[in-house]
VOBA-1610 file (N, C-alpha, C; in pm, whole numbers, padded with zeros to 5 digits, always signed):
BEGIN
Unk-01137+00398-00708Unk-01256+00340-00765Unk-01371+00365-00670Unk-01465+00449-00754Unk-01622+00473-00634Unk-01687+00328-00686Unk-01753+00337-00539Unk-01825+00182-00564Unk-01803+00088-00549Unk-01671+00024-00501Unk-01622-00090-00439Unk-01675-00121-00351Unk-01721-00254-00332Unk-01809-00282-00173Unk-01725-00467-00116Unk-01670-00476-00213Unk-01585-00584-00149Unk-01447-00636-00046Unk-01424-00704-00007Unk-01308-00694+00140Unk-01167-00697+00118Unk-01131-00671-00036Unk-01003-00693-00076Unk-00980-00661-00233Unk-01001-00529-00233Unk-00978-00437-00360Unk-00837-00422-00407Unk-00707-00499-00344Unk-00601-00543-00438Unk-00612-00639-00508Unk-00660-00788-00439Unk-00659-00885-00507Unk-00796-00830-00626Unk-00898-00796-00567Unk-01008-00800-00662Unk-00989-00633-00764Unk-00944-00541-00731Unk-00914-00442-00870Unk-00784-00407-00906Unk-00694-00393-00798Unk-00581-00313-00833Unk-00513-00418-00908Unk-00427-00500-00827Unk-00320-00616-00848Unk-00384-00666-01076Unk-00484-00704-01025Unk-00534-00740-01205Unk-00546-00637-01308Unk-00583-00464-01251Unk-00566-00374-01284Unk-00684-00367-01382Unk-00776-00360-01277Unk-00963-00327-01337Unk-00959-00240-01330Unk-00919-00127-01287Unk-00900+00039-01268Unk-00744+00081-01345Unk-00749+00164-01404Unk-00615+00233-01443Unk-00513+00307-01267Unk-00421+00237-01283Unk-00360+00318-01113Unk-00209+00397-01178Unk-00180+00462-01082Unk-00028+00514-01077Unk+00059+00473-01033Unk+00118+00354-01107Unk+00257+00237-01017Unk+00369+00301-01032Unk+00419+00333-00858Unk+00527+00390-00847Unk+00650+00296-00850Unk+00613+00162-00847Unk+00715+00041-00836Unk+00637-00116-00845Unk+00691-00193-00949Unk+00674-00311-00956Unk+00734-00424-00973Unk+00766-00491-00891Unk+00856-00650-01004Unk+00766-00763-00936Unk+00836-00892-00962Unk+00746-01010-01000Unk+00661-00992-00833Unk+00710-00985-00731Unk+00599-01006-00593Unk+00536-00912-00570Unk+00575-00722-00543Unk+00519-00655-00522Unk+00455-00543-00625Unk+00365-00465-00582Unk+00287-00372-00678Unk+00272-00258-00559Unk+00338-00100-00602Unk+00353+00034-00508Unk+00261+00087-00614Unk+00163+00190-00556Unk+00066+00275-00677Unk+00005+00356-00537Unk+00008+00471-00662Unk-00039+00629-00600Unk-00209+00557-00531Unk-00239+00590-00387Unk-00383+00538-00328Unk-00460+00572-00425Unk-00577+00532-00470Unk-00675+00594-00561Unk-00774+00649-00476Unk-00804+00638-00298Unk-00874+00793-00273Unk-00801+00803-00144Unk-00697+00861-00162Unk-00608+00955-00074Unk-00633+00966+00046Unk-00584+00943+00144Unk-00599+01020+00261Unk-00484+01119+00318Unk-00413+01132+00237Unk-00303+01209+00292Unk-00203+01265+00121Unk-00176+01392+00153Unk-00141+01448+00013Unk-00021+01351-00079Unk+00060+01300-00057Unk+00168+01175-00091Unk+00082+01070-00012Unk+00043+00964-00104Unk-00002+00849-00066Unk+00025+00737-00105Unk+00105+00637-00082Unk+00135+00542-00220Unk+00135+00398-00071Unk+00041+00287-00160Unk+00057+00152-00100Unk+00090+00052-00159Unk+00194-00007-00074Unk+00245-00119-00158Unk+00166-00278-00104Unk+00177-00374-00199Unk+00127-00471-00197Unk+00157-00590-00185Unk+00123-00717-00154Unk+00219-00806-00230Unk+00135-00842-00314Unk+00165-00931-00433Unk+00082-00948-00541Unk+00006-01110-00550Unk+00018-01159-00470Unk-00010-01263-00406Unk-00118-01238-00270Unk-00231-01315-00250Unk-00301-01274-00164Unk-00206-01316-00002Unk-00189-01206+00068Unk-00169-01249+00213Unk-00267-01160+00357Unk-00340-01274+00409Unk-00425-01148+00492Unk-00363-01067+00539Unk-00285-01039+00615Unk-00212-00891+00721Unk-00063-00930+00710Unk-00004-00783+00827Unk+00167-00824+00829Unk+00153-00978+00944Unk+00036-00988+00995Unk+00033-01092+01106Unk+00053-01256+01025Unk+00001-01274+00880Unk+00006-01394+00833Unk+00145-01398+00739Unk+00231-01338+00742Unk+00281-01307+00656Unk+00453-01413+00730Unk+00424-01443+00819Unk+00522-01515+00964Unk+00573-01638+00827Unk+00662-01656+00781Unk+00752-01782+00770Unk+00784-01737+00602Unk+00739-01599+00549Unk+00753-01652+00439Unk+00855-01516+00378Unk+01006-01561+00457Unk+01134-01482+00411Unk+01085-01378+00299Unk+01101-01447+00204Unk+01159-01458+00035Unk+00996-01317+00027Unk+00922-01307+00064Unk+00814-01209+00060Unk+00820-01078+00121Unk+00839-01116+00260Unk+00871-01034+00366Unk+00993-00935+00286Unk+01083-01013+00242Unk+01224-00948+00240Unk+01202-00825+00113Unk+01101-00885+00029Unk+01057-00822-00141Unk+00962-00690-00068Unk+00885-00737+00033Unk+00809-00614+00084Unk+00866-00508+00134Unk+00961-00544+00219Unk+01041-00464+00284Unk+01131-00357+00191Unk+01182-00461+00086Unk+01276-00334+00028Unk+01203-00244-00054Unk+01057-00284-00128Unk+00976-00204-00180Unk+00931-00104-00071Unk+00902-00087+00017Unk+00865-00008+00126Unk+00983+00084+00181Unk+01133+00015+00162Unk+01174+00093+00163Unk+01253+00186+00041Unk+01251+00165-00057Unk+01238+00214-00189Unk+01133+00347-00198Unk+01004+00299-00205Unk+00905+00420-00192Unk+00943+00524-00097Unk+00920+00470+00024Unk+00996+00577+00126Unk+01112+00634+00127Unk+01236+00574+00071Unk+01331+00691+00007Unk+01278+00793-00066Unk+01188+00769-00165Unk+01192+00855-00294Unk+01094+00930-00199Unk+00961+00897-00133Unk+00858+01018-00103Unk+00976+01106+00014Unk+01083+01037+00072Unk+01147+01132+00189Unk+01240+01252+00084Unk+01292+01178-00008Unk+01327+01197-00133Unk+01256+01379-00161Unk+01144+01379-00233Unk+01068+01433-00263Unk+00963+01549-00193Unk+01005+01481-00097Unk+00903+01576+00019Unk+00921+01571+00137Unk+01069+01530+00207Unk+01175+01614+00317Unk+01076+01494+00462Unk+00980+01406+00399Unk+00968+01325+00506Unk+00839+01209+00488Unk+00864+01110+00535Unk+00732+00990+00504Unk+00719+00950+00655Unk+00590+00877+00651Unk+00568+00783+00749Unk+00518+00662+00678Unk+00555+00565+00742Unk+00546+00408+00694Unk+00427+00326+00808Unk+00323+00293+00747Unk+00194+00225+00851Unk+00130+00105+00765Unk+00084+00039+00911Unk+00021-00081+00843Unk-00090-00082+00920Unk-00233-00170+00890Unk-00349-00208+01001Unk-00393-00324+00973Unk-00432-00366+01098Unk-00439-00473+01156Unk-00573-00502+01201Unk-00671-00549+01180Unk-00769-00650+01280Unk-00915-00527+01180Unk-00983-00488+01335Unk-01070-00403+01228Unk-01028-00268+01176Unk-00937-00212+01176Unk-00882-00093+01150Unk-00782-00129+00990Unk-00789-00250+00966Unk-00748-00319+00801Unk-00902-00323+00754Unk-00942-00236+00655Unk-01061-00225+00557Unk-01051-00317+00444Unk-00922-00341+00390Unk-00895-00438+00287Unk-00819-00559+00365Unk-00881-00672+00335Unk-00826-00790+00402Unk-00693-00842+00306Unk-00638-00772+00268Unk-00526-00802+00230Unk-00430-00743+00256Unk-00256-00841+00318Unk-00154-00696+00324Unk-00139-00615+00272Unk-00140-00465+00360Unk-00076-00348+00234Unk-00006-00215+00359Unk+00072-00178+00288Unk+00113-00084+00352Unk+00131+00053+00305Unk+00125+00163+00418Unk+00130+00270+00334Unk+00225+00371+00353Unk+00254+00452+00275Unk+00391+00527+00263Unk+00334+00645+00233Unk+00333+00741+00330Unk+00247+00898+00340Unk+00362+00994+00375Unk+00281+01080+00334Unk+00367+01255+00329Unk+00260+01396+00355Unk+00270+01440+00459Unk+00175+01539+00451Unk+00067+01552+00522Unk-00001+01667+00570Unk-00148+01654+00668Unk-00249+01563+00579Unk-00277+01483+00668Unk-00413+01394+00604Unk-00535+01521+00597Unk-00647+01424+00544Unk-00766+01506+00519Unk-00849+01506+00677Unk-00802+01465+00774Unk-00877+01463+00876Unk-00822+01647+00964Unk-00705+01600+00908Unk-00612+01742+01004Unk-00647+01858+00902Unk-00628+01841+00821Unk-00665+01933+00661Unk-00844+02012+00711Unk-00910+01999+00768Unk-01063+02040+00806Unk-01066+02107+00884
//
């Protein structure tokens, strides 16, 4: 989505689905969908569907953690699956643009190495 200027474009577009996305995986806590502007050729972030600020607030709550985890590792089978290798990242503090957890599951030279 061009034009987003707010601090948490899951809770506020994706998760409600104000934009059409590419969900690679969903059940009742988490939401996986193709990034909508890429930084790396396989891009897919998963969510929880529930607002939580970072992996840092995320401390006591099993039953979430455990739903994130296997979605993360689900995606990352299939992109290692698919394309012989992933990396799994999260950010934290100012280097998190969206104040909500999310993580990402990449494959491939980003657009920084790509130039």
């Amino acid at each position: 989505m061009t034009g987003y200027s707010g601090d948490d474009f899951y809770c506020d577009v994706a998760i409600p689905r104000r934009e059409p996305l590419r969900v690679v995986f969903e059940d009742d806590a988490v939401l996986a969908f193709e990034h909508t502007r890429p930084f790396w050729p396989v891009h897919i972030v998963v969510v929880p569907k529930r607002h939580v600020d970072s992996l840092l607030t995320l401390e006591g709550d099993d039953t979430l953690a455990g739903s994130m985890l296997r979605a993360v590792q689900r995606v990352a089978a299939d992109v290692l699956r698919d394309h012989g290798a992933a990396s799994v990242t999260t950010n934290l503090g100012d280097y998190q643009d969206s104040k909500h957890l999310h993580v990402h599951v990449h494959a491939g030279t980003s657009r920084a190495e790509r130039i």
